[in-house]
N, C-alpha and C positions, 0 to 999 in steps of 0.2 A: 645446689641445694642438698644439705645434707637428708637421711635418713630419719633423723628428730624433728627437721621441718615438714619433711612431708608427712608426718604421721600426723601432726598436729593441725596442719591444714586440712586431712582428710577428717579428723576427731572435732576440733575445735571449728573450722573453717578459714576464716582468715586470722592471721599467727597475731594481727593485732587487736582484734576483736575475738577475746578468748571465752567466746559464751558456746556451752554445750547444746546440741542439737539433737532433741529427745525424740524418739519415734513413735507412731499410733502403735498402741499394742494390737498384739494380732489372736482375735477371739478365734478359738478351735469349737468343736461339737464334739459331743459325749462319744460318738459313733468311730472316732479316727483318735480316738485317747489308747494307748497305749503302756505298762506299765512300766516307772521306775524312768518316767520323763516329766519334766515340767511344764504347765499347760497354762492359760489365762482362760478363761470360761465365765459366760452366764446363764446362768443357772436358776430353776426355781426350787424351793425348798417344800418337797410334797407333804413329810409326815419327818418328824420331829420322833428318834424313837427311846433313846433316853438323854436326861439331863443327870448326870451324876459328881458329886463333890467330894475329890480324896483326896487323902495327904502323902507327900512325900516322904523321904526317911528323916527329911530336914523340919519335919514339921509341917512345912509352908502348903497352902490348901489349892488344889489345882482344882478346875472346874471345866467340864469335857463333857460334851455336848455329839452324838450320834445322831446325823440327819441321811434322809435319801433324799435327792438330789439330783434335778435331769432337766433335760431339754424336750426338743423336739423330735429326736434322734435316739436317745438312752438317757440312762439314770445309774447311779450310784451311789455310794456311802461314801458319806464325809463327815472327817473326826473334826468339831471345834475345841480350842482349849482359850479359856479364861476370857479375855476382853473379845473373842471372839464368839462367846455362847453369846452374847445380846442380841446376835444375829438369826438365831434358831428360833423361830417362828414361822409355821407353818403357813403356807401359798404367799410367803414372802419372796421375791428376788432379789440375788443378790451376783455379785460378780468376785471372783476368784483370781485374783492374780501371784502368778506364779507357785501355783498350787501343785505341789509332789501329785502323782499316783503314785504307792504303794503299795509292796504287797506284805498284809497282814494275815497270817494263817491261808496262808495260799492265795487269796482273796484280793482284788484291787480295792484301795480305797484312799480316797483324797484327804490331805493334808496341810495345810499351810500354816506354813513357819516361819521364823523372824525375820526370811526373808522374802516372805512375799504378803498378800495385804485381802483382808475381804469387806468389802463397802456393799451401799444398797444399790440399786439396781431399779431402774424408774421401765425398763423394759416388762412388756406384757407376752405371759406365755400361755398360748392356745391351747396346747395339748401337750401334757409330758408324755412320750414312749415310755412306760412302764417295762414292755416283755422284751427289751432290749435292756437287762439290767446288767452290765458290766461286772458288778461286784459280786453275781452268782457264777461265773466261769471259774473255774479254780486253774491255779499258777501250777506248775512244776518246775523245782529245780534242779536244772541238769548242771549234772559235773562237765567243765568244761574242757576241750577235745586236747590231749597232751602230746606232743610232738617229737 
């Protein structure tokens, strides 16, 4: 068996039944997020803090939405842009997949881009951690170690 079959049998399954085998995503909490990784999360949307509409240099009008954003564990700031501001409404939930942390001004804050996706979220959250806000710790960037 070559190299190209067994990859295919580990990827596909069996080489004649070539159907892809998709995995449960794996939900993390606010508390073990880490900056400049990618995460899946659900989340409830506490306060909504602006909704604002600008244009590019191309004209074309972006629409970018500033939420906090947290669990049970912590909370942060999350940037939405465009078909993703319909989702900012407050003590809504919603789920995050494959959503950047980022650092913005030193600051962590979530992001999701064309390639990852945010939908509603039918889960009920008890109490969000507040004074575990992720997004007030400030980043430093260090020069890295030259050998």
């Amino acid at each position: 068996m070559c190299i190209r079959d067994r990859y295919q049998r580990r990827v596909h399954g069996d080489i004649n039944n070539m159907t892809a085998h998709l995995q449960k995503a794996v939900f993390e909490k606010m508390k073990d997020v880490e900056p400049m990784k990618h995460y899946n999360l659900k989340v409830k949307i506490v306060k909504v803090e602006n909704v604002v509409k600008i244009k590019r240099i191309d004209d074309s009008p972006v629409d970018m939405a500033v939420c906090l954003v947290g669990d049970e564990t912590g909370c942060a700031k999350l940037l939405l842009k465009n078909a993703q501001v319909q989702f900012a409404k407050e003590n809504s939930s919603i789920i995050l997949r494959n959503a950047m942390a980022r650092i913005v001004k030193e600051k962590v804050r979530f992001e999701v881009d064309i390639w990852g996706k945010v939908e509603k979220c039918d889960e009920v959250f008890k109490e969000i951690n507040l004074k575990n806000n992720i997004s007030e710790a400030e980043y430093e960037a260090v020069p890295a170690k030259q050998y």
